[in-house]
C-alpha positions as CSV (number, residue, x, y, z in Angstrom):
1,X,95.5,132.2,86.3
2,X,98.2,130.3,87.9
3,X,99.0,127.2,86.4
4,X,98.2,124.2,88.8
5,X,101.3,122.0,89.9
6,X,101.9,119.0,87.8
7,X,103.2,115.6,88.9
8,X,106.6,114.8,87.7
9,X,106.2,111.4,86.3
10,X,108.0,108.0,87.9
11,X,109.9,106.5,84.6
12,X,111.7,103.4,84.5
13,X,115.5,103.8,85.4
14,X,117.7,104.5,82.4
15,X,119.1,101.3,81.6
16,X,123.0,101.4,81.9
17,X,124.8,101.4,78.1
18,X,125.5,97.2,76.6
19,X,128.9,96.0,77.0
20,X,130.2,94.8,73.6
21,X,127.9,92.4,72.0
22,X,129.6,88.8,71.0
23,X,129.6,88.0,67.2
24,X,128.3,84.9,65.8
25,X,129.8,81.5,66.7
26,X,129.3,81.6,70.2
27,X,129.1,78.2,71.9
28,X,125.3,76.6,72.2
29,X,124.6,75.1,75.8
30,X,122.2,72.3,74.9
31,X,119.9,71.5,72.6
32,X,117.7,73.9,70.9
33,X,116.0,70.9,68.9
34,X,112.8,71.2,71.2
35,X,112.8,74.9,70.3
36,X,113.3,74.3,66.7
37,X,110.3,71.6,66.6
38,X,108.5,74.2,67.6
39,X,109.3,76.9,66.0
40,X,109.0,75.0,62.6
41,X,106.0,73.2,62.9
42,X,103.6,74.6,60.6
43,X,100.3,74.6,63.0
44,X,101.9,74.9,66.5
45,X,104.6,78.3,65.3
46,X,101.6,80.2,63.4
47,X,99.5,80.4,66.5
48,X,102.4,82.2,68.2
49,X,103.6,83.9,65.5
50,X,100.5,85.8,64.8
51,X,100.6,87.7,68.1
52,X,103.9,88.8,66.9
53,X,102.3,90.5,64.0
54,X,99.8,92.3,66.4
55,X,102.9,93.8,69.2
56,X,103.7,97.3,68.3
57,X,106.8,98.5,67.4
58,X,109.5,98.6,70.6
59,X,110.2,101.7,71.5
60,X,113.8,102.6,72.9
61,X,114.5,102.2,76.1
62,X,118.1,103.7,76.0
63,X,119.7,106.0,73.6
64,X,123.2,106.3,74.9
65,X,124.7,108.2,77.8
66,X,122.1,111.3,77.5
67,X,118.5,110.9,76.7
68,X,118.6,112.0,73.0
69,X,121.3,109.3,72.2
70,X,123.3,109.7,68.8
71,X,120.7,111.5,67.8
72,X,122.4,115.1,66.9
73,X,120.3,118.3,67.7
74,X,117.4,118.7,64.9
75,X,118.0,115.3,63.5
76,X,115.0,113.3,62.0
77,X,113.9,109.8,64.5
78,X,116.4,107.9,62.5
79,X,119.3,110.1,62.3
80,X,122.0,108.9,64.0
81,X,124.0,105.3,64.1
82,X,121.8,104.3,66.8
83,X,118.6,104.6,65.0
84,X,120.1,103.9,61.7
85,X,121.0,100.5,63.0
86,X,117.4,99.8,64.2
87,X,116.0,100.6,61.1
88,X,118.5,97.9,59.5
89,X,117.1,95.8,62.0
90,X,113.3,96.5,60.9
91,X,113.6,96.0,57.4
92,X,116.2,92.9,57.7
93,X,115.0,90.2,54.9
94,X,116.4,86.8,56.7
95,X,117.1,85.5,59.9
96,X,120.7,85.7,58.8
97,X,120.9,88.9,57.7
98,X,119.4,90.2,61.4
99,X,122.3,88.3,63.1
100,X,124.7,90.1,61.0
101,X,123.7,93.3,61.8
102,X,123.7,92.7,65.3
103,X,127.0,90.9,65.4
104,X,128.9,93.6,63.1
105,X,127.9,96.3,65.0
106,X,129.2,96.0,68.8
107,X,129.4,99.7,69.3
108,X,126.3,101.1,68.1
109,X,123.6,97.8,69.8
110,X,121.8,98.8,72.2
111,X,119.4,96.8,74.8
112,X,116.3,97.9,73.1
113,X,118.2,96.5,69.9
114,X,117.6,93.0,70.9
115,X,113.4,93.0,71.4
116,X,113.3,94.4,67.9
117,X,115.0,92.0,66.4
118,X,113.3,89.2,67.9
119,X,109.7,91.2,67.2
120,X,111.4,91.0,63.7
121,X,112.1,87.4,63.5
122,X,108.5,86.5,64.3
123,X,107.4,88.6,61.6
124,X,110.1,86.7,59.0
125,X,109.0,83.5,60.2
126,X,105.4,84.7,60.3
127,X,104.8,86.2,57.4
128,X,104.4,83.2,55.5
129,X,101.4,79.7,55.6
130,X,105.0,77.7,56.0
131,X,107.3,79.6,57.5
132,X,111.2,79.3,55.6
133,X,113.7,76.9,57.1
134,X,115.9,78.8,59.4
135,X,119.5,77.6,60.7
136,X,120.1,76.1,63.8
137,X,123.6,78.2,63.9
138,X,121.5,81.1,63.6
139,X,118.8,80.8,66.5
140,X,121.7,79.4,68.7
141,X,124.0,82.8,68.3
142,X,121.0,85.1,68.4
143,X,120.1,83.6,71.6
144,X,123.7,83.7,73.0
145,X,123.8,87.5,72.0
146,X,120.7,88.1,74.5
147,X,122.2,86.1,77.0
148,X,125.8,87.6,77.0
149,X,124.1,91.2,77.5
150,X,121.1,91.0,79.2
151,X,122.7,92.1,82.1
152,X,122.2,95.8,80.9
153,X,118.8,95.3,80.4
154,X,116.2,97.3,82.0
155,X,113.3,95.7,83.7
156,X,110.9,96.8,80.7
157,X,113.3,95.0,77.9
158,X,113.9,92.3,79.8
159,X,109.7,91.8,80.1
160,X,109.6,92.0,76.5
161,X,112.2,89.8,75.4
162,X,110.4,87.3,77.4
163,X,107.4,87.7,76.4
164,X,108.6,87.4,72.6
165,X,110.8,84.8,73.2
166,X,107.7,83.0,74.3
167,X,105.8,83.5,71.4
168,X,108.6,82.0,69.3
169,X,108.4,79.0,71.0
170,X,112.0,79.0,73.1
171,X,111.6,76.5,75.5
172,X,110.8,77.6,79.4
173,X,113.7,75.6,80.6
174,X,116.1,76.6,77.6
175,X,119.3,79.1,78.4
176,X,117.7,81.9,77.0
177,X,114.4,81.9,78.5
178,X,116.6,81.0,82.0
179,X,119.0,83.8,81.7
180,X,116.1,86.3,81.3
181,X,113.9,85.0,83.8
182,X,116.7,85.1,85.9
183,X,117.4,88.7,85.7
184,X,113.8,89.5,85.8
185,X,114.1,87.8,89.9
186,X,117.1,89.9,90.3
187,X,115.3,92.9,89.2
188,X,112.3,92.6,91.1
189,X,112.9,91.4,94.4
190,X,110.0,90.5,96.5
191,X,108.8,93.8,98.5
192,X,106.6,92.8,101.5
193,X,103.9,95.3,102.1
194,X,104.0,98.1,104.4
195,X,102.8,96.8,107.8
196,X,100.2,98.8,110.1
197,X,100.1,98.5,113.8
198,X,96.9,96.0,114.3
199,X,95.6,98.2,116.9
200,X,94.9,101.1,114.6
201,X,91.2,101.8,113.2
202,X,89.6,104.0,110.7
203,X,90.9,107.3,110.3
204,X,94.4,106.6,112.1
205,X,94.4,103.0,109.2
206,X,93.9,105.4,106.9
207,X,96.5,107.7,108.0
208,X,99.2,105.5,108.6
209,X,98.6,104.0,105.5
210,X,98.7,106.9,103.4
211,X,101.8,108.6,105.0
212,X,103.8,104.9,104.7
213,X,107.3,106.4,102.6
214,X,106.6,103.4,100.8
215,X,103.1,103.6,100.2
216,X,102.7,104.4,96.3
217,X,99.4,102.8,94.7
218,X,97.9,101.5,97.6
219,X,94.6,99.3,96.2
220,X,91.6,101.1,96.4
221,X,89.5,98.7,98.2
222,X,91.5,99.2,101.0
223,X,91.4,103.2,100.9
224,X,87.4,102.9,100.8
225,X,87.3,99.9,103.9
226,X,89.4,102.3,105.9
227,X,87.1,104.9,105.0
228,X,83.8,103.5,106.0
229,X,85.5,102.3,109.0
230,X,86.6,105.6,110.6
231,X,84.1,107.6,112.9
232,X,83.7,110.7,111.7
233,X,85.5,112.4,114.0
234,X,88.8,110.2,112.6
235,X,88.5,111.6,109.3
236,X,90.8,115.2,110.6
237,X,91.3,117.7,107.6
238,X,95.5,115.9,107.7
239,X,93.6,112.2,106.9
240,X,91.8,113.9,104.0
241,X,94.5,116.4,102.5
242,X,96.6,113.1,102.6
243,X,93.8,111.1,100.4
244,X,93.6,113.9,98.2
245,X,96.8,114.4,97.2
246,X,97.2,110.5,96.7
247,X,94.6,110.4,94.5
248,X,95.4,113.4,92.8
249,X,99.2,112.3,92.6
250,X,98.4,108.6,91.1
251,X,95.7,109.9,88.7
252,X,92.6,108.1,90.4
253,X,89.3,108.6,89.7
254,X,87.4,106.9,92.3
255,X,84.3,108.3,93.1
256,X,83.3,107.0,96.3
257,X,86.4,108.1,97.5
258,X,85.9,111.7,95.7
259,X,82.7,112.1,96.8
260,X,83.7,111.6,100.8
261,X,85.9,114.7,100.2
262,X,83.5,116.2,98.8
263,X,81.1,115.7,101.7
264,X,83.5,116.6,104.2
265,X,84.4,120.0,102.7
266,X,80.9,120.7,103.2
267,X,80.5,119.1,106.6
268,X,83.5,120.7,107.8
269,X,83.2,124.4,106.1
270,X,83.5,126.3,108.9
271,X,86.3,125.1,110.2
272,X,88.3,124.9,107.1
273,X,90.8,127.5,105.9
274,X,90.9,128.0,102.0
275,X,94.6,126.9,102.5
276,X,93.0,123.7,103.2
277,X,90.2,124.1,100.7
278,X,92.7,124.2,97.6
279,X,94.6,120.6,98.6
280,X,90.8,119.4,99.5
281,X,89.5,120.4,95.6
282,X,92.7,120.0,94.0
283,X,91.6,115.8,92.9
284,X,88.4,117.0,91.5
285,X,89.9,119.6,88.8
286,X,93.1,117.3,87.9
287,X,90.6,114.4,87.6
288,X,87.6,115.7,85.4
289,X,85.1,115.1,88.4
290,X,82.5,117.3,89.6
291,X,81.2,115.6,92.7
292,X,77.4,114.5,93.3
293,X,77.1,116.5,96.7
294,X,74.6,119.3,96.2
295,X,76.1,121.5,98.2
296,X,79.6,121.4,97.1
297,X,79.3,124.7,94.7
298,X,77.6,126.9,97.2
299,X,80.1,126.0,99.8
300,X,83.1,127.1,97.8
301,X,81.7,130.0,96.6
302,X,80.9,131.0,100.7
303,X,84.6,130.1,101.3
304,X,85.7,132.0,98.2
305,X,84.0,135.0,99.6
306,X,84.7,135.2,103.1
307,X,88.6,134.3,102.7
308,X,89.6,136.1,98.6
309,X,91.5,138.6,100.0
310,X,93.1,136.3,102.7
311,X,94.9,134.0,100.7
312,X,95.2,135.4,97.2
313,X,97.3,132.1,95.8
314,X,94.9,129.9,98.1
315,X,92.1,131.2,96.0
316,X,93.7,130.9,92.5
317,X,94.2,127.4,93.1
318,X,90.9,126.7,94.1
319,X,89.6,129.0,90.9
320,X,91.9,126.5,88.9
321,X,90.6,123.3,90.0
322,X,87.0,125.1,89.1
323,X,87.9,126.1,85.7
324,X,88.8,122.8,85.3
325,X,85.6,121.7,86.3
326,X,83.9,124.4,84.2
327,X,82.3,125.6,87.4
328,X,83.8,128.9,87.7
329,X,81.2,131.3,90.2
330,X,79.8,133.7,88.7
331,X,79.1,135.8,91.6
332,X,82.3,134.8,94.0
333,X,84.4,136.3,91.1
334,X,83.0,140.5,92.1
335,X,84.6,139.4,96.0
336,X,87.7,138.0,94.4
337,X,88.7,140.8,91.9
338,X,89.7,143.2,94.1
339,X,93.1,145.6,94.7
340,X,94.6,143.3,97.5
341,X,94.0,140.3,95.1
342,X,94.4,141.5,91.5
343,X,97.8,141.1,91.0
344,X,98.0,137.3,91.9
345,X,96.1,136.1,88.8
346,X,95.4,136.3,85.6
347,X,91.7,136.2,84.1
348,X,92.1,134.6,80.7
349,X,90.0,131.5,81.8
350,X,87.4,134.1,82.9
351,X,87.7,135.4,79.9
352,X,86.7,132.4,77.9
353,X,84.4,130.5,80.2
354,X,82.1,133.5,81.2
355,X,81.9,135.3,77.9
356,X,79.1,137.0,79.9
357,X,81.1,138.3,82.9
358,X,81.0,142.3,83.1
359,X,82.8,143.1,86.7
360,X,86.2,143.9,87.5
361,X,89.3,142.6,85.0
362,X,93.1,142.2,85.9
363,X,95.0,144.8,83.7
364,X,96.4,143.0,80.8
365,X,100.1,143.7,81.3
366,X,99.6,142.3,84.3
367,X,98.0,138.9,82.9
368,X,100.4,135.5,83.3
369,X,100.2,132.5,80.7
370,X,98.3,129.4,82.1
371,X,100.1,126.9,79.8
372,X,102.8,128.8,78.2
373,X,105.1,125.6,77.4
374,X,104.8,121.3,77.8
375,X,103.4,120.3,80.9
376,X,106.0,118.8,84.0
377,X,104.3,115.1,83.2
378,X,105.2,115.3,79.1
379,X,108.9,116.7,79.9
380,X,109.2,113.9,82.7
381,X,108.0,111.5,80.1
382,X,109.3,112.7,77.0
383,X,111.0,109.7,75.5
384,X,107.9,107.5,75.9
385,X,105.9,110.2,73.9
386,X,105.2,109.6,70.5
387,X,106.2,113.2,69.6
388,X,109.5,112.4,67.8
389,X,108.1,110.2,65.4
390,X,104.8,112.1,64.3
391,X,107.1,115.2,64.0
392,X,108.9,113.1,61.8
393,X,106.3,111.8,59.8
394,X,104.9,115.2,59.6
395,X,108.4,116.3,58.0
396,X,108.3,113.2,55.6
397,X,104.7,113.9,54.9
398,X,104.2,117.9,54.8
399,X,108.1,118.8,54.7
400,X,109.8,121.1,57.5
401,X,108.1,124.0,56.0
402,X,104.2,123.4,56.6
403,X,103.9,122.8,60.4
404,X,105.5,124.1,63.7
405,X,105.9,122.3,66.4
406,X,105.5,123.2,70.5
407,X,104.1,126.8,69.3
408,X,103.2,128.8,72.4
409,X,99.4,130.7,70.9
410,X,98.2,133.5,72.5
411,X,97.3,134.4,75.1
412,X,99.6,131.6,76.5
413,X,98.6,127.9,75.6
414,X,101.2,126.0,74.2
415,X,100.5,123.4,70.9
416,X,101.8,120.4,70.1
417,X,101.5,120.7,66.6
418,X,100.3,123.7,64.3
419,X,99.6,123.8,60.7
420,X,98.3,127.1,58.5
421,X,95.4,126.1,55.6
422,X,93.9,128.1,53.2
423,X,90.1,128.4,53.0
424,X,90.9,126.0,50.1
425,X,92.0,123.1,52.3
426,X,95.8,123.8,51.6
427,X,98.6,123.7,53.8
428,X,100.4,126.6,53.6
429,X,104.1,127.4,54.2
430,X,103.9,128.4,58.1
431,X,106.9,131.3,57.8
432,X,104.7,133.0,55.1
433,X,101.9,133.2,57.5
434,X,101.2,134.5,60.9
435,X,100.8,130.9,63.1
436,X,98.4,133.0,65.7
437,X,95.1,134.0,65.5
438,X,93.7,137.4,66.7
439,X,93.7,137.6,70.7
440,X,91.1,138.5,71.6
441,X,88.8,137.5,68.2
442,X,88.3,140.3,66.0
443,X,84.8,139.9,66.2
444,X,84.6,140.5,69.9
445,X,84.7,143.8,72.0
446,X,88.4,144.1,74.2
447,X,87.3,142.1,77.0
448,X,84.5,140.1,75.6
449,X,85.2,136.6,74.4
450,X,82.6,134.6,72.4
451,X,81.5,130.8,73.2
452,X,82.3,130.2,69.5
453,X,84.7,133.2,68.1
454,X,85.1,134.3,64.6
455,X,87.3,135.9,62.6
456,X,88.1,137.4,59.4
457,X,91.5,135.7,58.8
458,X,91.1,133.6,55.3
459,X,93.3,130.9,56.9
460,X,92.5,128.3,59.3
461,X,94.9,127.2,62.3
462,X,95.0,123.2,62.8
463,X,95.9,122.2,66.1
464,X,97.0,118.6,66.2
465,X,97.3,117.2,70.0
466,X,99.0,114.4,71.3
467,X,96.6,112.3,73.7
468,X,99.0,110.2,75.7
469,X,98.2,107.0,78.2
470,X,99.4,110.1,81.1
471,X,96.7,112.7,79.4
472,X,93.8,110.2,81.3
473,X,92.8,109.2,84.4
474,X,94.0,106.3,85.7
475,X,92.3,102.7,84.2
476,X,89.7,105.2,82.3
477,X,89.1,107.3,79.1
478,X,88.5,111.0,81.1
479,X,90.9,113.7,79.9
480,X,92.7,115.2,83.1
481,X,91.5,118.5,83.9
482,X,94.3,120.7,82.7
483,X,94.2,118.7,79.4
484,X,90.5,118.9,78.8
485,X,90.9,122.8,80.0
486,X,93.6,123.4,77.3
487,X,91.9,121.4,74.2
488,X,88.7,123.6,75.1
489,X,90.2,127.0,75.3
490,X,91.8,126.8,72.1
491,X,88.9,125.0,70.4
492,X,87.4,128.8,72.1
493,X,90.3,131.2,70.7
494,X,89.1,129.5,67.0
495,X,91.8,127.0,66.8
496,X,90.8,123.6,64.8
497,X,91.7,120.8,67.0
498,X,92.8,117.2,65.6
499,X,93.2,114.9,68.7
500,X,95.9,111.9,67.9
501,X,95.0,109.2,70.4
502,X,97.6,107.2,71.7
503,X,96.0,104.3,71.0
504,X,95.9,104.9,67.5
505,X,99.8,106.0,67.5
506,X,100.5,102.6,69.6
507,X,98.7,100.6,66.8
508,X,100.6,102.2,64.0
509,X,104.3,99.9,63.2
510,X,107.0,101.6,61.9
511,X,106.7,105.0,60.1
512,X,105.4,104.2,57.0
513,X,102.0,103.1,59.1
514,X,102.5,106.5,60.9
515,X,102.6,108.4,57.6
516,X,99.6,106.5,56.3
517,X,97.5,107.3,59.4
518,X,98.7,110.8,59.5
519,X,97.6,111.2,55.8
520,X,93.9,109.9,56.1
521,X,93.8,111.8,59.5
522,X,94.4,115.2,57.5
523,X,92.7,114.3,54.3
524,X,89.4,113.6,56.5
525,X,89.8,117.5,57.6
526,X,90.0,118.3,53.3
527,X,93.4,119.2,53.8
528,X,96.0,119.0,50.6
529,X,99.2,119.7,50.3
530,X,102.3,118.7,47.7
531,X,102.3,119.7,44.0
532,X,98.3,119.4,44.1
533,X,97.7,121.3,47.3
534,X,99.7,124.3,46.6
């Protein structure tokens, strides 16, 4: 089945590479006294320090002129002098020792060098009921180091820095908290928003709001006002494409707004093509929802029979979003498997969601992956993924040998992370055994799948999956459809699935956390592995 169109993600701008940082000794503009009051009084620094301790670890921001930095191909997360030097950084024993490394190494700081070392600082000066003495000298060149480069800051390290710099008690009207509020104004200028002509109502608000080039997250409220204020015969199948797309592009789920597409499509069936039909039902697969309106199902599967052999890929988009939804139609599917249609898809979802299903089949050799590598939205997003660094503490953990890493299984779904174990509970060495499991299972007839497959392969296949914040919905915890449609077809093909929140990744600092959580998530499965685990 054809793979439905992801939405490249919107990251922040690459930050443009620090000029040479300033060693210590810089000149002080005045007096840092009030911050130093603050920062060493015993009751007023621990209240701020604490919620030092509780921000997790910064992540890069910029990694040199290409987005894997230093890092050379194959290298571990710290390989390279760009990591190396941010691990100096987290592990530094004194305020002094932090400035050193910053001020010895001009060529290898970056910007998001400078939010872990203040992150770091807290935690020195935090870690302690008194925290140590720390020299004025000190505080005053660290400051200066942020202020003579925080030019080349992106928006994002430039919110942090702030933010930490408030929690160690630099005053608001000191030079350091001045220079970075100042480039936070420069950086986000005030946008006034889009304006719509006053005479416009309903349908044509609506319109004009969603087709705005600078209309990106428009608030909700003011989708579903323009919505109940538009007559019916405002809402045109353009106005409602448009809101479906938005809300499809921005990952919201908003039911009342879902649900008026979904009573349209039904309102308006005869007069809607199944060109129109896919963009209509495209929201409700990405977004997990299957709508309240009775009638929805029965209308798609009347469109899906009059117009299959129409529009072939207008009907495997509209079979996607279903799938999605776990709705496939039982019945549609003997009007869309037909010659004039068969070569346009591929029926592994079939396969898998209606174990029962005994009409036509596409040919295998003619049968496409769905999700044969990482989706647009992870590759767009890739250095906000915490990928790197569980691969990393899977190496330090399990060694190179014992896992692989964005394995495409049969038929066609690509893993995150895949380990072999023995009906023992050991890991075993992945390149003496075969990573995929029997397509179809062994236990079912060519052709058949079963709701809960077995074979007769010894060894168990672990499936560990990355849940980023992009995975979801929009301000909730539902999976997006082609997420929740990949984790359950290879829970169906036998695979053992071990989801890795991102909450619990975000909550883990530094890797020797990581490692820890990693282990207890693995031991809870009975896995082993090392000298004991064979």
């Amino acid at each position: 089945m054809r793979r439905p169109r992801g939405e490249p993600g919107s990251p922040a701008p690459r930050p443009t590479e620090g000029a040479t940082c300033a060693g210590p000794g810089e000149p002080w503009s005045p007096s840092p006294n009030s911050m130093l009051r603050v920062l060493l009084s015993a009751q007023a620094s621990a209240a701020r320090l604490s919620g030092l301790l509780l921000l997790p670890p910064v992540q890069p921001c910029c990694l040199g002129p290409s987005k894997w930095g230093d890092r050379p191909p194959g290298g571990g997360l710290h390989a390279g002098p760009v990591q190396g030097l941010q691990r100096l950084l987290e592990q530094a024993r004194s305020p002094g020792e932090l400035l050193r490394w910053l001020g010895q190494n001009p060529t290898k700081v970056r910007a998001h060098h400078y939010p872990v070392a203040l992150r770091r600082l807290g935690q020195l000066l935090g870690s302690q009921p008194r925290p140590p003495p720390v020299e004025q000298a000190t505080l005053q060149d660290l400051s200066q180091l942020i202020i003579r480069n925080c030019p080349s800051f992106d928006i994002h390290t430039i919110h942090v820095c702030l933010h930490l710099a408030v929690l160690l008690g630099f005053p608001s009207d000191g030079p350091l908290m001045c220079a970075l509020e100042q480039e936070r104004r420069f950086r986000l200028p005030p946008k006034p928003p889009p304006t719509l002509q006053p005479g416009l109502r309903g349908g044509q608000r609506l319109e004009a709001a969603l087709s705005c080039p600078r209309f990106l997250r428009r608030p909700r409220q003011h989708l579903i006002r323009s919505l109940a204020e538009a007559r019916p015969e405002e809402l045109t199948p353009h106005v409602m494409v448009l809101l479906a797309q938005h809300l499809a592009r921005h990952r919201l789920r908003e039911p009342q707004l879902l649900e008026a597409i979904a009573h349209f499509l039904v309102v308006q069936e005869a007069q809607l093509s199944s060109k129109v039909v896919q963009k209509l039902v495209l929201p409700f697969g990405r977004l997990n929802y299957l709508p309240l309106e009775q009638q929805f199902m029965p209308c798609l599967e009347r469109i899906l029979a009059r117009e299959a052999g129409v529009a072939p890929l207008a009907t495997v988009n509209i079979l996607m979003s279903l799938c999605q939804l776990r709705c496939l139609p039982f019945r549609a599917l003997h009007f869309v498997f037909s010659p004039s249609f068969i070569n346009h898809i591929s029926d592994t979802a079939v396969e898998l969601e209606l174990p029962g299903y005994r009409g036509p089949r596409l040919p295998r050799r003619q049968q496409v992956p769905i999700f044969p590598q990482p989706l647009i939205t992870d590759r767009a997003r890739c250095k906000y993924s915490h990928k790197d660094i569980v691969a990393e503490g899977l190496r330090q953990l399990l060694g190179e040998e014992k896992y692989r890493q964005d394995l495409t299984v049969p038929p066609g779904y690509c893993t995150d992370f895949l380990l072999c174990v023995s009906s023992s509970g050991a890991v075993l060495p992945v390149r003496t055994q075969d990573p995929f499991l029997p397509y179809p299972p062994r236990s079912c007839p060519q052709g058949q799948a079963a709701s809960q497959p077995t074979t007769h392969d010894p060894a168990q296949r672990v499936v560990l999956m990355l849940r980023e914040r992009w995975h979801f919905c929009r301000d909730g915890r539902v999976l997006l459809g082609s997420r929740a449609l990949r984790e359950r077809h290879l829970g169906l093909l036998g695979y053992q699935l071990l989801p890795l929140p991102f909450e619990e990744l975000e909550s883990q600092r530094g890797l020797p956390q990581l490692k820890s959580y990693l282990r207890q998530k693995l031991q809870a499965l009975g896995l082993r592995w090392g000298p004991e685990g064979g």
